[in-house]
C-alpha positions in Angstrom: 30.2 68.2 -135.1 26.5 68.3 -134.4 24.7 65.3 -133.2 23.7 62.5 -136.0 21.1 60.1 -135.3 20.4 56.6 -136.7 16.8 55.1 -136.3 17.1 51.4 -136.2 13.7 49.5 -137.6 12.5 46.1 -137.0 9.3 43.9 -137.4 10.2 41.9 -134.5 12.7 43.2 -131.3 15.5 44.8 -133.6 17.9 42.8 -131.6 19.8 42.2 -134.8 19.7 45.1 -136.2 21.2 46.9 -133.2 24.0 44.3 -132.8 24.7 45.1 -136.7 25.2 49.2 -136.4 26.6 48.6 -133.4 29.2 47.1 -134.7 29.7 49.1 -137.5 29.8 52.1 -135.1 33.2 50.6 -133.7 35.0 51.2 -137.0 34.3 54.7 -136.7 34.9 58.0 -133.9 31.2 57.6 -133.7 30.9 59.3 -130.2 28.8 62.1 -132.1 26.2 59.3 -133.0 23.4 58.2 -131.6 20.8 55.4 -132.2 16.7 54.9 -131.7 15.1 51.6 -132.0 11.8 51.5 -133.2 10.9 47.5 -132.4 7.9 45.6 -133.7 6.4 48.1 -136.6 3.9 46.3 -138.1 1.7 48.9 -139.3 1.2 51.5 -141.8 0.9 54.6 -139.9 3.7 53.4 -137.1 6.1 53.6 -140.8 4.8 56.9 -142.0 5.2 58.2 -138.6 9.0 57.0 -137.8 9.5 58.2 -141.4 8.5 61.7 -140.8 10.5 61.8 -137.8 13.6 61.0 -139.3 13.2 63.5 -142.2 12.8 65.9 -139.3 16.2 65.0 -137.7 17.8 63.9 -140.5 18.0 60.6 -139.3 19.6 57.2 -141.2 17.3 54.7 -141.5 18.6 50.8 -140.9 16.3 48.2 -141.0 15.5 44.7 -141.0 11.6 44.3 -141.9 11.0 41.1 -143.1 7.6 41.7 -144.4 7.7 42.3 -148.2 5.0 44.9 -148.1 6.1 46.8 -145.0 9.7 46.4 -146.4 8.7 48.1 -149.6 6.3 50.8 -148.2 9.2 52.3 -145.6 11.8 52.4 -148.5 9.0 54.1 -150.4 8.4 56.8 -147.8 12.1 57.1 -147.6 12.8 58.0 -150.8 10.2 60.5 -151.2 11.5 62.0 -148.3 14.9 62.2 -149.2 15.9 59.5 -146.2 18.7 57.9 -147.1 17.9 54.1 -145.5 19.9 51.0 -145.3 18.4 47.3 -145.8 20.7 44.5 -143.6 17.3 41.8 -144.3 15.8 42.2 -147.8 18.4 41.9 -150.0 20.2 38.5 -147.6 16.3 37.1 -148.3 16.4 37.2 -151.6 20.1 35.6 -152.5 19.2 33.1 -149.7 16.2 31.8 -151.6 18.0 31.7 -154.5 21.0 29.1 -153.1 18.6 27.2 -150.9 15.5 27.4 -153.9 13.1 27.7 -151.1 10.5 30.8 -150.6 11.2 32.8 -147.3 8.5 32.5 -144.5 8.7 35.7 -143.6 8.3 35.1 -140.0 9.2 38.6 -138.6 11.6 37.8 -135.2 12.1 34.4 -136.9 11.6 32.1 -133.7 8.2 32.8 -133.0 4.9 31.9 -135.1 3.6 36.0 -134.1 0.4 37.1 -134.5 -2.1 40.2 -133.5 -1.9 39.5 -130.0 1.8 38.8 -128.9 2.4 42.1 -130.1 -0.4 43.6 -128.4 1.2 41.9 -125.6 4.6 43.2 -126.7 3.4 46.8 -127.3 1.3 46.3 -123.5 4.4 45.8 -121.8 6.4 48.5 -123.2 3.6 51.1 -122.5 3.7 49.7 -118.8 7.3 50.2 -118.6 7.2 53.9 -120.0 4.2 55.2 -117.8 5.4 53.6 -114.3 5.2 55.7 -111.4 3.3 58.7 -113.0 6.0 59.4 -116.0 4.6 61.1 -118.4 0.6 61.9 -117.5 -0.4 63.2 -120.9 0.1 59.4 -121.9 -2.7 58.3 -119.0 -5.8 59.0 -121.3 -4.2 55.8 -123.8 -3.7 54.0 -120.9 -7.1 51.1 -121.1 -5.9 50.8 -117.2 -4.6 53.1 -114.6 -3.8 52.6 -111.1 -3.4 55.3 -107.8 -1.6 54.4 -104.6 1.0 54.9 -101.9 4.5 53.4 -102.6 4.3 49.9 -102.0 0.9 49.4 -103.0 1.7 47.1 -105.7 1.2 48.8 -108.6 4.1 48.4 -110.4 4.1 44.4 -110.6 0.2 44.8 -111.0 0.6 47.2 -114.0 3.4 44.3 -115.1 1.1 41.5 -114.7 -2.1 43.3 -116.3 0.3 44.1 -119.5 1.6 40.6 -120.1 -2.6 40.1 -120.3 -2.6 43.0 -123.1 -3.4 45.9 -121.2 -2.3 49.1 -121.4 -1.2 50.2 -118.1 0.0 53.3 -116.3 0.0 53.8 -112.7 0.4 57.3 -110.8 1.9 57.1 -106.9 0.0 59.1 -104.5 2.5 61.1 -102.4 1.9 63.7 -99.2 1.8 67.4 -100.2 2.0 66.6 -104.1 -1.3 67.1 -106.1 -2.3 64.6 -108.9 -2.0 65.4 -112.3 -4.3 67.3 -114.3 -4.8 64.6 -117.0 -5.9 62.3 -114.2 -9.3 64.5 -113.9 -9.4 64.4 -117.5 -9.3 60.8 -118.6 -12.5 58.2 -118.8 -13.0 58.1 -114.7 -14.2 54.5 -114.7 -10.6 52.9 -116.1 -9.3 54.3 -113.0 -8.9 51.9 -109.7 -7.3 52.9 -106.8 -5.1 50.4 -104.2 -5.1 50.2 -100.7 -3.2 48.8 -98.4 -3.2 47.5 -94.1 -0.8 50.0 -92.5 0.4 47.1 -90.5 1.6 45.2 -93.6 2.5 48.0 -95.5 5.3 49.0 -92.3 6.8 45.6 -92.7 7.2 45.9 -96.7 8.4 48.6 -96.4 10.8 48.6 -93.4 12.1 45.4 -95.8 12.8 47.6 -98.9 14.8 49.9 -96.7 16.6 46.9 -95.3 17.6 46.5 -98.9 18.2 49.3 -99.7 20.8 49.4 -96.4 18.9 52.6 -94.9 17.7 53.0 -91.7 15.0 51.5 -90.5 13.8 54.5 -88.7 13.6 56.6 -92.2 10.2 58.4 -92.0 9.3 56.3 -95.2 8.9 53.3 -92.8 7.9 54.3 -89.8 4.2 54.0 -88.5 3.1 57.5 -88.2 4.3 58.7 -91.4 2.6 55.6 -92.8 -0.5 56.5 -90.9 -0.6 59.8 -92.5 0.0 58.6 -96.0 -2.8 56.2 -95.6 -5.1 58.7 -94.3 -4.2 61.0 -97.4 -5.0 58.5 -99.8 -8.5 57.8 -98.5 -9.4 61.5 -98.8 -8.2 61.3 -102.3 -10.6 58.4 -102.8 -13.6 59.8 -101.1 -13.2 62.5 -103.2 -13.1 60.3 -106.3 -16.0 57.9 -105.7 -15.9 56.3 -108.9 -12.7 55.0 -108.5 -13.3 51.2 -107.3 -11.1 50.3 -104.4 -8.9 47.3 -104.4 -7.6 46.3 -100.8 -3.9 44.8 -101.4 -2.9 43.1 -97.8 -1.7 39.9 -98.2 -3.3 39.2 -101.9 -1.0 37.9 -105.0 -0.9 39.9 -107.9 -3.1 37.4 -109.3 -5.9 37.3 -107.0 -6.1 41.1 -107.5 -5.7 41.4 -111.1 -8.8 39.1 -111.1 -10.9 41.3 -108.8 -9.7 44.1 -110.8 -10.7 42.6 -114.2 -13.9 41.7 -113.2 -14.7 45.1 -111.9 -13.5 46.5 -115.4 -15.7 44.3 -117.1 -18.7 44.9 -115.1 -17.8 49.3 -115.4 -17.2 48.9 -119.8 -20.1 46.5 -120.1 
């Protein structure tokens, strides 16, 4: 049996809606199933899009969209396109207002009053988490920041910090003997910043991760020369790329540098 897919849609995380068809999976040899959670759609296009997805894949559509309008517009979609969809929300809403005879609030998510900007926040933090460490470059140019570094430069709890702000982030690692990506010559130069780091206190970091990580502590990742040499390459790299501001790391909390950082943003976009 080929592969079948259900896309699991929600206003808010789709937390419910996953425990639901989860579930219901256990009833059945589902092992040729699959599922795809599409969380906080709260727009228009973000429906149309999922919708012509799933008529692509042939996809099941479960949902829980509490918003009457959003609600109505994906069942819409999915009927025109011959996507069969499943309702757990709208139909529970309805009998409930009818026993307790109160309107819904239609709070999508339910615990939280949710506005504009928790789920720019929301949608932030996911984008951080799919474009750390250089995945996927063609995503850098919707990125609003993106950082270059050596490992252990900060930029992953930087790009963290900067998206719980609302910022897109994505960060690209610079590493010995690989080049940088195309798409990073081709993006808006001035949303670029680039970290640096003392090779003093970049030695104990990282002679501390590999102490973790139970490796030696002589691994070329920690020792000084190698460090020297990855230090060197990254300032060539920003030499060549003057208009990439230069944050200097040592010793700063993620704070104090996503402050420096913001500022410098500001000044750059006017």
């Amino acid at each position: 049996m080929s592969k079948r897919i259900v896309f699991i849609v929600s206003d808010a995380t789709g937390n419910t809606a996953e425990r639901v068809v989860a579930a219901a999976l256990k009833q059945f040899n589902a092992a040729s199933v699959t599922t795809e959670t599409f969380s906080h759609v709260r727009r228009e296009p973000n429906v149309r899009d999922l919708v012509e997805r799933a008529a692509e894949v042939e996809a099941l559509v479960v949902h829980t969209v509490v918003d009457v309008r959003l609600r109505g517009l994906l069942q819409q979609l999915c009927a025109e396109a011959g996507v069969k969809e499943v309702d757990l929300m709208g139909r529970l809403l309805v009998e409930m207002a009818a026993l307790t005879q109160n309107e819904a609030r239609m709070e999508p998510g339910g615990l939280h009053e949710v506005d504009e900007e928790y789920y720019r926040r929301i949608e932030a933090v996911e984008f951080a988490v799919k474009n750390d460490d250089g995945q996927h470059p063609r995503n850098l140019r919707k990125a609003d920041i993106v950082l270059v570094g050596i490992s252990r430069t900060s930029k992953t709890p930087l790009s963290t910090y900067l998206a719980q702000r609302g910022y897109k982030v994505a960060n690209v690692p610079l590493v010995l003997g690989i080049e940088l990506p195309a798409e990073l010559k081709q993006i808006e130069q001035r949303k670029i910043f680039a970290l640096s780091i003392d090779a003093e206190a970049l030695g104990r970091i990282r002679q501390a991760r590999l102490s973790t990580l139970g490796m030696p502590a002589d691994t070329a990742y920690g020792m000084r020369d190698h460090i020297d040499k990855e230090i060197g390459y990254a300032r060539q790299v920003f030499d060549a790329h003057p208009d990439w501001p230069v944050l200097d790391v040592t010793d700063r909390a993620i704070e104090e540098t996503a402050a420096e950082l913001l500022a410098l943003r500001k000044e750059r976009l006017g």
